[in-house]
C-alpha positions in Angstrom: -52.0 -9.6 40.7 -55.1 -9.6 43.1 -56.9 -12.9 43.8 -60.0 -13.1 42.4 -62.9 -13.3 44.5 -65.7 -16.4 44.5 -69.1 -15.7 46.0 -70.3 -19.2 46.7 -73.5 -21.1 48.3 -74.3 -24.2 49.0 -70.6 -24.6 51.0 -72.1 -27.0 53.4 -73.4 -29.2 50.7 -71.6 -32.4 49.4 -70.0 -30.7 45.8 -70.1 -27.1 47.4 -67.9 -28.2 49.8 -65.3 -30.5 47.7 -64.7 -27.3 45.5 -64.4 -24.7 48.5 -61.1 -26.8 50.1 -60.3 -26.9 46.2 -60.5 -23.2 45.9 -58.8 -22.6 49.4 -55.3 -24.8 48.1 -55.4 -23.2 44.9 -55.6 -19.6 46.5 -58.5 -18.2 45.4 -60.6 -16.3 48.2 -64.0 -17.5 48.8 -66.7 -15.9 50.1 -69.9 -18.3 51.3 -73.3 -17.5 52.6 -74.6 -19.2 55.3 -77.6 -19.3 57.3 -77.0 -18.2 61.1 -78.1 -21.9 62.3 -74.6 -22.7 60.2 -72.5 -21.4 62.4 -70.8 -24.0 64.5 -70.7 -26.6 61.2 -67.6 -27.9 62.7 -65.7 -29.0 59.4 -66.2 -25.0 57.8 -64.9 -23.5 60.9 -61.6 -25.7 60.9 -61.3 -24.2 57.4 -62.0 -20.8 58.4 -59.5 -20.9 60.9 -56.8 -22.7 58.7 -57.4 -20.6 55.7 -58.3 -17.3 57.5 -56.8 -14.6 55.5 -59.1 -16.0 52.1 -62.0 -17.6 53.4 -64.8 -15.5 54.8 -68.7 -16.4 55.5 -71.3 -13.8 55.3 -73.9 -15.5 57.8 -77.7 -13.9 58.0 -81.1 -14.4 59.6 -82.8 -12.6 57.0 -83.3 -11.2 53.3 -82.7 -7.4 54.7 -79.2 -8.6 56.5 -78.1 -10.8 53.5 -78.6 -7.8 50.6 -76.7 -4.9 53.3 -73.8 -7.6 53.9 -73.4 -8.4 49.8 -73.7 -4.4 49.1 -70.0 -4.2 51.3 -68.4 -7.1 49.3 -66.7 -7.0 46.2 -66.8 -10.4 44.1 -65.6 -11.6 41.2 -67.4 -14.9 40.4 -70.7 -16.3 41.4 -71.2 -20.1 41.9 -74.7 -21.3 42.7 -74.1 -24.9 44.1 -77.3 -24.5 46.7 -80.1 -26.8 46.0 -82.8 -28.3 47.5 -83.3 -32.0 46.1 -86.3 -34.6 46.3 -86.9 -36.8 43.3 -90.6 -36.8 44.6 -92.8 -33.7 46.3 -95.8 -33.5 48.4 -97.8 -30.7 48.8 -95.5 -29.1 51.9 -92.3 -29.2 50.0 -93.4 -26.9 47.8 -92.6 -23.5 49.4 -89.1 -25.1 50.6 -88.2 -25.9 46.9 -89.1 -22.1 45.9 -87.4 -20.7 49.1 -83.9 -22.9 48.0 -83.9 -23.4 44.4 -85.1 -20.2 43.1 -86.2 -17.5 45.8 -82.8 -17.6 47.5 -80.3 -17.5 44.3 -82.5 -14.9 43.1 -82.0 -12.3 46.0 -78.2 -13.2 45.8 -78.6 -11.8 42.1 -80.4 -8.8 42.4 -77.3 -7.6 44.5 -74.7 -8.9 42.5 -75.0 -9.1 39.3 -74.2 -5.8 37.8 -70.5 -6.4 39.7 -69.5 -9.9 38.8 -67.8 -11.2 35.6 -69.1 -14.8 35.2 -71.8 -16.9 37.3 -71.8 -20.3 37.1 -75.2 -22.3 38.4 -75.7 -26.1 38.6 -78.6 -27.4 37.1 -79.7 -31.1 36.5 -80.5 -32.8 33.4 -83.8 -34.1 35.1 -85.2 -30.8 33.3 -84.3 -32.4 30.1 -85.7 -35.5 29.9 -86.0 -35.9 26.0 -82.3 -34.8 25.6 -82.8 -31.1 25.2 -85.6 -29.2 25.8 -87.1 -28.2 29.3 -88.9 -31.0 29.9 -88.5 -31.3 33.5 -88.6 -35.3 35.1 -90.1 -33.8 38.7 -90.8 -30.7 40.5 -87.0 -30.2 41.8 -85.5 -29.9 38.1 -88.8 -27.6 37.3 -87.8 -25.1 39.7 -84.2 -25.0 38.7 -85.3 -24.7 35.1 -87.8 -21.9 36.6 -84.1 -20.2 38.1 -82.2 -20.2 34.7 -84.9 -18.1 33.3 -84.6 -15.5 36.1 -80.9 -16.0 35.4 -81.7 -14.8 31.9 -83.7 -12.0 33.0 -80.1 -10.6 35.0 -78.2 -11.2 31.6 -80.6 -8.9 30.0 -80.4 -6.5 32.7 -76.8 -6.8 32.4 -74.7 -7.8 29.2 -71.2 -7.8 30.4 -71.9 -10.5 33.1 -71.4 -14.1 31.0 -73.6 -17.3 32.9 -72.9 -20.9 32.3 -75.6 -23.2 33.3 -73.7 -26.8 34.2 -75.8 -30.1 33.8 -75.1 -33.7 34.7 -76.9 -36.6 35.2 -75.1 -38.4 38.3 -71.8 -37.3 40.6 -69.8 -39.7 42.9 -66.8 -39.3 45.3 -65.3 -42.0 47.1 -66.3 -40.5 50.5 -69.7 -39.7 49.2 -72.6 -40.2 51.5 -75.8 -38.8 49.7 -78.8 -40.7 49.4 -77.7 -41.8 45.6 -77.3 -45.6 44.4 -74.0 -46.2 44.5 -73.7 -44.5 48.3 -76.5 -46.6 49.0 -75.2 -49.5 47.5 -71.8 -48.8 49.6 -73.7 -48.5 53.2 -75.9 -51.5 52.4 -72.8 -53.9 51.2 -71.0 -52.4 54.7 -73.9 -53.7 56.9 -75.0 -56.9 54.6 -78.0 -55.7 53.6 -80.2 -55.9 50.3 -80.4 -52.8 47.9 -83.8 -52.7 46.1 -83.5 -51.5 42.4 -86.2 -50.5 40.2 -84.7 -52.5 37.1 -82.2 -54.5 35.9 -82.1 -52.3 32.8 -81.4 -49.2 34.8 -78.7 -47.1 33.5 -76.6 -44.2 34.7 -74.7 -41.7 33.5 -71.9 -40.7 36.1 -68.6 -38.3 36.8 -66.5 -37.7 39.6 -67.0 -35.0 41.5 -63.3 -34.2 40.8 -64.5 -34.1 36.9 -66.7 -31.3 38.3 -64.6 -28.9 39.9 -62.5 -29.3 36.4 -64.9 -28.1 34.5 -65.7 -25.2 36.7 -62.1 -23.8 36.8 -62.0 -24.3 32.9 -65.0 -21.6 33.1 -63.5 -19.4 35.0 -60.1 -19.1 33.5 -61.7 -19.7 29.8 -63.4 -17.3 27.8 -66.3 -19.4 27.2 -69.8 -18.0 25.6 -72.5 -18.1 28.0 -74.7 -20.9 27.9 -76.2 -24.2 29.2 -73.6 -27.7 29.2 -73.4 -30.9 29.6 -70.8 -32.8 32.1 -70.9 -36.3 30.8 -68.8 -39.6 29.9 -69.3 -40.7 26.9 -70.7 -44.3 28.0 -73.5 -45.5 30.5 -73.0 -47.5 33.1 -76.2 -50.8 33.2 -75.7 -51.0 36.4 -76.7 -54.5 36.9 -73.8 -55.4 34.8 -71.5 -53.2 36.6 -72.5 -55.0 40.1 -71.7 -58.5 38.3 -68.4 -57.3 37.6 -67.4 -56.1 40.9 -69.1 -59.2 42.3 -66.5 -61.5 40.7 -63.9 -60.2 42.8 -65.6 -60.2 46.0 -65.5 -63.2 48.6 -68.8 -61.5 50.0 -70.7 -60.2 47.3 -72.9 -57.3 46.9 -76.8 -58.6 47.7 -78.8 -57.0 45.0 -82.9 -57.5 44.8 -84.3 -56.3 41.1 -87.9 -55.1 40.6 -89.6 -55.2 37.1 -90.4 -51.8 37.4 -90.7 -50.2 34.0 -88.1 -47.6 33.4 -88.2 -44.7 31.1 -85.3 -44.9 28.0 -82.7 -43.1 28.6 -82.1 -39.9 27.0 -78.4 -39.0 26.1 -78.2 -35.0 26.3 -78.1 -33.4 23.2 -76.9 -30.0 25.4 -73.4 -28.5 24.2 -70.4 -30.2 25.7 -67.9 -27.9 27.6 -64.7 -27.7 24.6 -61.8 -28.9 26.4 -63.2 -31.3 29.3 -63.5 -34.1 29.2 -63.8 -36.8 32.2 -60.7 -37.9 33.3 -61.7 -40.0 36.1 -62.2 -44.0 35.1 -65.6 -43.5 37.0 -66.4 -47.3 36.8 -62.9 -47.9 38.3 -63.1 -45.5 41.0 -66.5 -47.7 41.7 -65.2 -50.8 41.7 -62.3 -49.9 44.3 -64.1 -48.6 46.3 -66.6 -51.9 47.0 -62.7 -54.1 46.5 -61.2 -51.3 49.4 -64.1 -52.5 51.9 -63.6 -56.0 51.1 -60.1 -55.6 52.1 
């Protein structure tokens, strides 16, 4: 039976690049796309080289390269992790967010689309912000709520290809180093420094990025309808409360300054859950060992 082929972006990116080694052990063959600048990203090209009969890179300096290199390959799947995040814009960021979150994807899928069988694209629940409709909470989650409906322009186009939009509100991996709270909060406790938080009533909603790369190989082995989903647990962290907790067990403890900033309620997600996932990480665990690991 042949392997089937992914088509992925966003490889050099924190989740794009957890499910690639994923997808490499399980023997699927990837295919990334990669700007030229890319090319000597140190930790892809140990992977290349250790997985060299199923991982290849198409790597381009333009649009015109990038649609005459897709025309040659034959793919399976599509998986749009590439994003371009802020949680705030100024005027200049405005032509990088539509180059990344929508322009880019899009070009991908004028070339592919009538040949794959499923796409999968990560969006954010930051363009639901009552819960459901697209209500987008900045100009990041507008433009990838401005991508999905390009995405179902190419399901018009082209009936047989099934998309699945995934949503979550928060991600975390032990070795994670975004700019996110909990990384944050992880780098300041390292270096005994105060983390600023907006509010003590501040609550997240989070999965392991392990959770993630469930879901997406229930997708692509499932006969699921297409659709937007949900990725969530079922409770929400108050974070203050969680930082008492780990606190307890600490001998140095976690410095924490509060603000009274006023926060907006949080809405649950009234999106479709994905049948048959459901978190299996104990993602307020996973936290806690992680500060209790550094302590150590």
């Amino acid at each position: 039976m042949r392997k089937k082929i992914i088509l992925i972006t966003g490889s050099s990116g924190f989740i794009g690049k957890f499910f690639l080694k994923s997808a490499l052990k399980k023997g699927y063959k990837i295919i990334d796309i990669l700007r030229s600048k890319n090319r000597y990203n140190n930790e892809l090209n140990v992977l290349r080289k250790k997985f060299s009969l199923s991982y290849q890179t198409i790597f381009f300096d333009n649009n015109i390269e990038l649609e005459k290199k897709l025309k040659k390959k034959k793919i399976d799947f599509f998986i749009n992790f590439a994003t371009l995040y802020k949680n705030t814009h100024q005027n200049k960021d405005i032509v990088k967010f539509i180059n990344s979150n929508i322009a880019f994807p899009s070009l991908i899928l004028d070339v592919i689309s009538s040949k794959v069988s499923k796409i999968i694209n990560f969006g954010t629940m930051m363009q639901h912000v009552d819960g459901k409709n697209y209500t987008p909470k900045n100009f990041y989650a507008s433009t990838k709520s401005a991508f999905e409906m390009i995405l179902n322009f190419y399901q018009k186009e082209n009936i047989k290809v099934k998309i699945y939009n995934l949503k979550f509100y928060e991600s975390f991996s032990e070795m994670d180093n975004r700019k996110k709270l909990i990384p944050i909060l992880l780098t300041n406790y390292k270096k005994n420094k105060i983390t600023t938080i907006n509010s003590k009533n501040l609550m997240l909603n989070i999965i392991h990025i392990e959770d993630i790369n469930k879901a997406i190989y229930l997708v692509l082995n499932k006969n699921y309808k297409s659709g937007s989903y949900c990725l969530k647990q079922k409770k929400n962290i108050l974070i203050s409360q969680l930082i008492s907790k780990i606190n307890k067990k600490l001998k140095r403890k976690i410095k924490v300054k509060y603000l009274k900033t006023k926060i907006d309620k949080f809405s649950d997600s009234k999106l479709k859950v994905l049948k048959k996932w459901k978190p299996d990480i104990r993602i307020e665990k996973k936290i806690e060992k992680t500060f209790y690991n550094e302590n150590n």
